[in-house]
KOLTOR-809075 format. One record per residue (C-alpha): y, x, z. Coordinates in steps of 0.25 Angstrom, whole numbers, always signed. Layout:
N
+-------+-------+-------+
:     Y :     X :     Z :
+-------+-------+-------+
:     Y :     X :     Z :
...
+-------+-------+-------+
END
This chain:
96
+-------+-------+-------+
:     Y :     X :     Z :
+-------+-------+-------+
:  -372 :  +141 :   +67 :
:  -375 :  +152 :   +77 :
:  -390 :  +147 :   +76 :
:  -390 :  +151 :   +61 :
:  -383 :  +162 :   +63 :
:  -393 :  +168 :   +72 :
:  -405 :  +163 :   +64 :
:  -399 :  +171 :   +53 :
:  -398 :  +185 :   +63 :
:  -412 :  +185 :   +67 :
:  -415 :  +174 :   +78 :
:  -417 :  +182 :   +91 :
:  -410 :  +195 :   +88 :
:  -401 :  +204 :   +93 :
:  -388 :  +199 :   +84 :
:  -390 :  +186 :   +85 :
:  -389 :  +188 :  +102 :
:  -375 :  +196 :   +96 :
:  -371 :  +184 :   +91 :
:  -374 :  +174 :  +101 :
:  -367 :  +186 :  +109 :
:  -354 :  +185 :  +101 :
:  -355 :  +169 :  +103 :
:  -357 :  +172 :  +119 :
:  -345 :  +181 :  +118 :
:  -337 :  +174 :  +111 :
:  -335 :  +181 :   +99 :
:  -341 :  +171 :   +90 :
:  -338 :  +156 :   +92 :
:  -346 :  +146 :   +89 :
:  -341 :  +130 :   +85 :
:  -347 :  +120 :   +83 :
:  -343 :  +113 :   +69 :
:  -350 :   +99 :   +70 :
:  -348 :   +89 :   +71 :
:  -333 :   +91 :   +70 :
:  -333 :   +99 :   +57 :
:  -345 :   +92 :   +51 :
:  -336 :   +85 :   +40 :
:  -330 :   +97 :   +37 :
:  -343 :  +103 :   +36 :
:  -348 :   +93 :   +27 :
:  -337 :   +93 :   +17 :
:  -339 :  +109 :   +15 :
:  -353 :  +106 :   +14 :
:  -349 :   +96 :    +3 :
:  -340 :  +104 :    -3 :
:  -350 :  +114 :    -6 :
:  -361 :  +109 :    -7 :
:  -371 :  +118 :   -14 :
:  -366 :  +131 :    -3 :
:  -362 :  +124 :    +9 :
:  -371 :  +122 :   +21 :
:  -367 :  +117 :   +34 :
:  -367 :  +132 :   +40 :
:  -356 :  +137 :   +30 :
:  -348 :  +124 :   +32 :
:  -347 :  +126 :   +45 :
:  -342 :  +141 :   +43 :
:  -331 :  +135 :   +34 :
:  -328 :  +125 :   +43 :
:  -326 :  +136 :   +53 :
:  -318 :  +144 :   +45 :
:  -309 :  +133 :   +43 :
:  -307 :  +130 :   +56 :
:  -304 :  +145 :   +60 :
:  -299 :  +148 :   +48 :
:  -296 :  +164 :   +53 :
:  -311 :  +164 :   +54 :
:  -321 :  +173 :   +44 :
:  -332 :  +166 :   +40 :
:  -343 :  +178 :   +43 :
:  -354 :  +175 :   +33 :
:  -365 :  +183 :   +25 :
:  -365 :  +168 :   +14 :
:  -350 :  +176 :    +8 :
:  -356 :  +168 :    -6 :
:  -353 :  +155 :    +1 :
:  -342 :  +156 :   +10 :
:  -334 :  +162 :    -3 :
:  -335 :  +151 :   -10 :
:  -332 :  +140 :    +4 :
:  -317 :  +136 :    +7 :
:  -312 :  +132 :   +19 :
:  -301 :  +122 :   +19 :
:  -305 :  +118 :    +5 :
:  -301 :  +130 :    -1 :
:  -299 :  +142 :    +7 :
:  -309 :  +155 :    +7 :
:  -316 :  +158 :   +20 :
:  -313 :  +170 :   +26 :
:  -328 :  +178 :   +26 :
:  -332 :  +190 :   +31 :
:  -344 :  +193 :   +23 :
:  -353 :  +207 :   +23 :
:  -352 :  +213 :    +8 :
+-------+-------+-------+
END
């Protein structure tokens, strides 16, 4: 979520106002998964059960229904192992 994420890049700093920049802009588009895509998100959550948490159900969720889409993560660990559309590999862009 974009409240995670900003959580995670420091609360009230200066990238996370270029990420709510991006948002403003454009550049990043946010969509709203539930309650459309919660059975979806359940049955990944299932599938995996000891990895999976409703945050990185929903980035496979995503990446299924823009299947063009990277999944940018720092979690590679995880999203290696996910498969969308059963059995598919994610396409990540990851830091090494």
């Amino acid at each position: 979520s974009l409240g995670e994420a900003c959580h995670h890049l420091g609360g009230n700093t200066g990238p996370v106002h270029a990420l709510l920049n991006l948002v403003r802009q454009g550049a990043i588009r946010l969509h709203a998964l539930w309650p459309e895509h919660l059975q979806r998100t359940q049955e990944l959550m299932i599938k995996y059960p000891e990895r999976m948490d409703p945050a990185d159900a929903s980035l496979v969720v995503l990446s299924e229904l823009n299947p063009r889409a990277l999944v940018i993560t720092v979690d590679s660990g995880d999203f290696r192992v996910y498969r969308r559309f059963g059995h598919q590999a994610i396409p990540l862009l990851t830091p090494e």
